[in-house]
C-alpha positions in Angstrom: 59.4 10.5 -18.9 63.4 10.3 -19.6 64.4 10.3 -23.1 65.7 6.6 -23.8 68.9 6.3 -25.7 70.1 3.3 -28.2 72.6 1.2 -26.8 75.9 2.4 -27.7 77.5 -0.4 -30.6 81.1 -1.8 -30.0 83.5 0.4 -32.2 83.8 -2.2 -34.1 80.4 -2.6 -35.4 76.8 -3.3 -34.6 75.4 -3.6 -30.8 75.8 -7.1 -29.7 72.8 -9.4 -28.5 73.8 -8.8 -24.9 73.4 -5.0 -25.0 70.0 -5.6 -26.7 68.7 -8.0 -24.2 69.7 -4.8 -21.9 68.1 -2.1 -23.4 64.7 -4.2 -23.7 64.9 -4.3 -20.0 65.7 -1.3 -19.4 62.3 -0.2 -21.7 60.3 -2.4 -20.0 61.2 -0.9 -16.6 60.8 2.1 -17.6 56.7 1.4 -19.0 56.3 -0.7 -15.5 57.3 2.7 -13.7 55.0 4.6 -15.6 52.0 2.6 -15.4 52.3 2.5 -11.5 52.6 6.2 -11.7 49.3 6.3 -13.2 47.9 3.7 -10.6 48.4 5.7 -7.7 47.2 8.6 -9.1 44.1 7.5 -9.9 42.4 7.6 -7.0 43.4 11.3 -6.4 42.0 11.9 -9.7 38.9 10.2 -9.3 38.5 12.0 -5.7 39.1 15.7 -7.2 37.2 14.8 -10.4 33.7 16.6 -10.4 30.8 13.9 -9.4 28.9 12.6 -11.8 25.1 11.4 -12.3 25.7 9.1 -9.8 27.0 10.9 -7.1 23.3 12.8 -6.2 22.3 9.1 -5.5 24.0 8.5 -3.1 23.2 11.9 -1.8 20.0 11.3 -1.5 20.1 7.6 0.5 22.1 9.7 2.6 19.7 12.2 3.1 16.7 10.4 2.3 13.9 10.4 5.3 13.3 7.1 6.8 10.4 8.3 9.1 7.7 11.2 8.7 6.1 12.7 12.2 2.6 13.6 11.6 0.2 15.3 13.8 -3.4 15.7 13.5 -6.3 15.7 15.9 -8.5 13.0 17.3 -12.0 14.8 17.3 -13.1 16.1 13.5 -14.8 13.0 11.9 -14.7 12.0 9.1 -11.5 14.0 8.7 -10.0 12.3 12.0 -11.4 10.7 14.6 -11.0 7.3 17.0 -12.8 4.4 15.5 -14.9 1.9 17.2 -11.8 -0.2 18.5 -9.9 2.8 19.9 -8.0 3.2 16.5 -6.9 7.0 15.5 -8.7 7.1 12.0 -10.0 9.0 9.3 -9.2 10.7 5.8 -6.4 13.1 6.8 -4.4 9.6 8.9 -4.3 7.7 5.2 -3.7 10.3 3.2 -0.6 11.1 5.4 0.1 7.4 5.3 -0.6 6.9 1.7 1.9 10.2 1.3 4.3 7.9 3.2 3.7 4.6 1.0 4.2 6.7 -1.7 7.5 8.2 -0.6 8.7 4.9 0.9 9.4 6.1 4.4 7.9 5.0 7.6 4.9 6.9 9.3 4.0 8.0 12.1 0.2 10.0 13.0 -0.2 11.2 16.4 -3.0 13.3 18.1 -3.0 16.5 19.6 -5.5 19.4 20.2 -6.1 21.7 17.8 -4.5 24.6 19.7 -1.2 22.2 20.2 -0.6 21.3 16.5 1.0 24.6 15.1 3.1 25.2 18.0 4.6 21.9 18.5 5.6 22.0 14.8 7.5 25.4 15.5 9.3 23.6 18.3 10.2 20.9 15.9 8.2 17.7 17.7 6.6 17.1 14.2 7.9 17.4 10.3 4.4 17.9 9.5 0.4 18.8 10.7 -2.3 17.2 8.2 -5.3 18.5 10.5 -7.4 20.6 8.3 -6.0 23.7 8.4 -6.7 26.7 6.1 -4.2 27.9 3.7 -3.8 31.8 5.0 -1.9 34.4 5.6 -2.2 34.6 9.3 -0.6 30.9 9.2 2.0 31.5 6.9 3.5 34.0 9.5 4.6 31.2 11.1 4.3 27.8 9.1 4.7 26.7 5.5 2.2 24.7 2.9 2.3 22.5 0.7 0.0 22.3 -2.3 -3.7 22.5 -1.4 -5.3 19.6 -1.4 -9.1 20.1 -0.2 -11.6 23.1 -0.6 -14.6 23.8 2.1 -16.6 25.7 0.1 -20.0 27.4 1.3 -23.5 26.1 1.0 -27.0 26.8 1.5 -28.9 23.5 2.6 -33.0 23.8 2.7 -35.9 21.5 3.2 -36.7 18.9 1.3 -40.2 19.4 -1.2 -40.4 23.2 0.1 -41.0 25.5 -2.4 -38.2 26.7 -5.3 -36.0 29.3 -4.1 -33.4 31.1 -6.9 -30.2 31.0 -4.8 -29.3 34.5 -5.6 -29.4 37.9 -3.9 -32.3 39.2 -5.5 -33.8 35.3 -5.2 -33.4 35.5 -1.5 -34.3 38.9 -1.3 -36.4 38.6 2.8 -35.9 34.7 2.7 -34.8 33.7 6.5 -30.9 32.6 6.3 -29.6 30.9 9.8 -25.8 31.2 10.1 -23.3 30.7 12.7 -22.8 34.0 14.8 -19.5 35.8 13.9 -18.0 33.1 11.5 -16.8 33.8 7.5 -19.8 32.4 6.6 -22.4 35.4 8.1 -19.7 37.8 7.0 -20.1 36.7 3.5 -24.0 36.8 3.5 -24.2 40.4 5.0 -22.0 41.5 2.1 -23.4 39.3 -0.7 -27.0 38.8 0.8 -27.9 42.0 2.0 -31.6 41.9 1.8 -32.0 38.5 3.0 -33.4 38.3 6.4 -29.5 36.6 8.1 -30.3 34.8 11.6 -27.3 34.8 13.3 -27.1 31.6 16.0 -24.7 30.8 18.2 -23.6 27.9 17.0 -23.8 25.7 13.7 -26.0 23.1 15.9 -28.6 26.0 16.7 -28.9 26.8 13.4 -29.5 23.2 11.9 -32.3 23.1 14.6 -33.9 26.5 13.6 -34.2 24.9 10.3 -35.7 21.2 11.4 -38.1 23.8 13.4 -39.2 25.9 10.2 -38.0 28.8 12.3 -35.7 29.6 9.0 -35.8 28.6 5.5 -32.6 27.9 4.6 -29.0 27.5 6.3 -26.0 28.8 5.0 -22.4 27.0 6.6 -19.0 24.9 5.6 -20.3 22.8 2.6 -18.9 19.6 4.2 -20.3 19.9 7.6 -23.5 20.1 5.8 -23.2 17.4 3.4 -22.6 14.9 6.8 -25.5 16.4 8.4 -27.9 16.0 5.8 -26.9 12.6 5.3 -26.5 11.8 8.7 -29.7 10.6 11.7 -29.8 14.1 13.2 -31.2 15.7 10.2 -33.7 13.4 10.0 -33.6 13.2 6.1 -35.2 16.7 6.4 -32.6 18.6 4.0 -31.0 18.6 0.6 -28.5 21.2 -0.6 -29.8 24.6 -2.4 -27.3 26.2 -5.2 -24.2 25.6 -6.0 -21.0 25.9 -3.9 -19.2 29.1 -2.8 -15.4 28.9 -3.1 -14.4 32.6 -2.8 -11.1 32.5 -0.9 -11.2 35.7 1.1 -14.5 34.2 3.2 -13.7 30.3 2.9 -10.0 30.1 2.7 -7.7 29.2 0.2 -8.1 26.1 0.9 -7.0 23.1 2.6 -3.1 21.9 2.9 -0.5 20.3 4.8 1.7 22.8 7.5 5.4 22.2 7.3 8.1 24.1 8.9 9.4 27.2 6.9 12.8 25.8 6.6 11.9 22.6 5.3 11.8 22.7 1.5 12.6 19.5 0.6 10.0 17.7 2.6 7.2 20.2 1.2 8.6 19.3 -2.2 8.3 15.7 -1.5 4.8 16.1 -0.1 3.9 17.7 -3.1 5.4 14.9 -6.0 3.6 12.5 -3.5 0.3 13.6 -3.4 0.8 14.3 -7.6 1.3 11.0 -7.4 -1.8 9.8 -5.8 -3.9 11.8 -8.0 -2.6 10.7 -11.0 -3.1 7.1 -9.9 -6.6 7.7 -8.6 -5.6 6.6 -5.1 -6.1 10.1 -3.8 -9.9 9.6 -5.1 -10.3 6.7 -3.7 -10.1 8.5 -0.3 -11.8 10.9 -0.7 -15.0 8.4 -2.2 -14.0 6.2 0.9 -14.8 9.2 3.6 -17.2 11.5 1.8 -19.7 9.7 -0.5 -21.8 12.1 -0.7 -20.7 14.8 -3.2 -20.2 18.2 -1.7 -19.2 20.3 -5.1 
């Protein structure tokens, strides 16, 4: 800014009023000129100036998603399964949409085959697959998890009023164990259970049978398939569960989570503060009470 200068006086004495009323003018110009300076540089300022707290806002309604793609299958009740009415159901399709609630985004749960879940979420026709999959590493080749939110732990399930049997190794020492042929579950009682007499079946169904039949004492399988048989008509009320569960990861998984893409770490973060969320509310009990009643740990 200029350096301002007092009026010159006459040489005779003293400015007069005149040159006063001038230089006031003059000042006042001179303030008028600076302040508009200042105006229009504002804005430059402000648009230069680092971002403060509320810049990240608006960030994130920028970025915020307004629509989550689930996919999950149609065919493992109680997990997910089409109701009565022709209505895709089940715990994983309100979980995913009490995820969404939670996260205030819309939601959308579609069905494919098993086989079709992982692959369509490579291609990017899904941001996520809540479908029961197993947290391992074979997936994580090719997928990402979230935090786990289920376990399928092992369990033996015998008849009802038969005699006492110590669920051990030395317990069960020639006992008659049925198990699925070639699953986890046979692999963990041929190196935990070696003296037990193992039946390996074809299938779980064959070995639920051998047990209505007497034909073994006691079956060993996925504690939650169990838990719905025994409680279901097809078991006939026969059964009850024997010992407690089995949770070691390397047979049964580390357990159960949501797959999202590898390159998608803010949507696995917000999965994860969601389902926090429901937890700490007790929603994400609530569920799980509303689909399995029957305890299975």
């Amino acid at each position: 800014m200029p350096m301002l200068k007092l009026p010159p006086g006459s040489k005779d004495g003293p400015p007069g009023k005149h040159t006063w009323l001038l230089f006031i003018l003059a000042v006042l110009a001179l303030a008028i000129g600076f302040l508009a300076m200042l105006s229009s540089a504002y804005p430059q300022a402000m648009k230069d100036a680092p971002k403060g707290a509320a810049a990240p806002k608006e960030t994130e309604r920028a970025t915020r998603r307004t629509l989550i793609r689930f996919l999950t299958t149609a065919d493992f009740p109680p997990f997910n399964y089409i109701d009565e009415d022709g209505v895709l159901t089940g715990f994983h399709v309100d979980l995913a949409r009490a995820i969404c609630l939670e996260l205030g985004t819309q939601c959308d749960v579609t069905p494919r085959p098993w086989e079709d879940l992982l692959p369509a979420l490579a291609r990017g026709q899904s941001d996520a697959v809540i479908a029961g999959h197993m947290v391992s590493a074979r997936a994580m080749a090719t997928v990402d998890f979230t935090d786990r939110y289920f376990f399928t732990p092992g369990r033996f399930v015998g008849r009802r009023g038969g005699p006492e049997l110590e669920i051990t190794p030395g317990g069960l020492s020639s006992t008659r164990i049925g198990v699925a042929k070639g699953t986890t579950h046979e692999a963990y009682l041929q190196a935990f259970f070696p003296d037990s007499a193992i039946v390996a079946l074809e299938t779980q169904e064959l070995t639920r049978d051998a047990l209505l039949g007497s034909k073994v004492d006691l079956v060993f399988a996925d504690g939650i398939g169990l838990v719905l048989w025994i409680n279901g008509e097809s078991s006939e009320a026969c059964c009850e569960l024997k010992g407690g569960p089995y949770l070691e990861p390397k047979y049964f998984g580390d357990g159960i989570a949501i797959a999202v893409p590898k390159n998608e770490p803010q949507l696995k973060s917000d999965l994860n503060a969601s389902m926090r969320k429901l937890r700490a509310s007790g929603r994400f009990e609530e569920l799980v009470l509303r689909y399995f009643p029957y305890r299975v740990f």
